[in-house]
N, C-alpha and C positions, 0 to 999 in steps of 0.2 A: 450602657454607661454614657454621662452626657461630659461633654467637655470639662465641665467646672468639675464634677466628679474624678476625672481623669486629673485635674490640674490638682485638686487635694491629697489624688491618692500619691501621686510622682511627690508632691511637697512632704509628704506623710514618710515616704520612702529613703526620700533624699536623708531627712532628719535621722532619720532611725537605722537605716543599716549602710547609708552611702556616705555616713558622716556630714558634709555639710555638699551644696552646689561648688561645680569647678565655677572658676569667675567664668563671666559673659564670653570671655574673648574664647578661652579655651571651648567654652561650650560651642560657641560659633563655629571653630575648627572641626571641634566633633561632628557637627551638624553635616559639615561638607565632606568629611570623610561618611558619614552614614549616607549620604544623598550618591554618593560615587558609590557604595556596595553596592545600592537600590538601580541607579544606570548601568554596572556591569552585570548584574544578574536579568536585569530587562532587554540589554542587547544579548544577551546569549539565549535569552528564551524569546523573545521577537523578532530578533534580529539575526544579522548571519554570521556572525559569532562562534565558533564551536564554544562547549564546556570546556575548562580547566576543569583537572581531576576534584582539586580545592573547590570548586564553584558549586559541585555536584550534590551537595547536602544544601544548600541553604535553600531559602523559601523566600517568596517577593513578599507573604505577608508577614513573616519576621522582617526584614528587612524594612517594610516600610514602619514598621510599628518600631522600629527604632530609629529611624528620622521624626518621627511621632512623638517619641519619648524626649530627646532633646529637644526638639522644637517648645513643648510643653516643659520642660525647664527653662527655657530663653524667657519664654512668657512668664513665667515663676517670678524670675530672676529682676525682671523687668517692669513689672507692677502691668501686664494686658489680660486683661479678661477673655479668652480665645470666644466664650460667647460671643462675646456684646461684639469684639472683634469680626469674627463669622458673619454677623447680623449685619452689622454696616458695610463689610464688601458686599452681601448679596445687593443693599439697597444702590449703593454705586454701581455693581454691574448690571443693575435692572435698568437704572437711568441711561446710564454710558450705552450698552449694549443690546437696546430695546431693539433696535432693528438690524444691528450691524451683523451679524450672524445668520438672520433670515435673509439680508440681503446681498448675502458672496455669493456669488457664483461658484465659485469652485468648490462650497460645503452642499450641492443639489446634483 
């Protein structure tokens, strides 16, 4: 599935069984409540963290695919093409970052 694929099918969705998009701001919130499940299940599976009995079903890739999912509504919402979006960070971190990473020390 390519990005723009993903952004018509969430649009498709939204329309048809989710009623309409929460506005921006709500979705924003959501956004940071999905990003907080996706860091409590990564400190407890990389980190030193024990499990919650609760924590003990879920998965980092549901989890991210649902920071995934709103974020891909913001952009909806928002008229960005996560493509073309995608496209011009890489060509900035190409520029910006042509050497800066080859050049730490403490990534060697």
């Amino acid at each position: 599935m390519t990005l723009e694929q993903a952004q018509l099918q969430v649009d498709e969705w939204i329309k048809t069984v989710g009623v309409r998009y929460f506005n921006e701001l709500t979705n924003l919130g959501i956004l940071m409540e999905e990003v907080g499940e996706l860091s409590r299940l990564m400190v407890r599976t990389y980190g030193e963290q024990s499990f919650k009995e609760s924590d003990k079903s879920k998965e980092i890739a549901d989890e991210m695919a649902d920071v995934l999912w709103v974020l891909i509504c913001l952009a909806n919402q928002t008229g960005v093409d996560l493509t073309t979006a995608l496209q011009k960070n890489f060509e900035k971190k190409n520029i910006r970052d042509a050497n800066r990473h080859k050049d730490n020390e403490k990534l060697h």
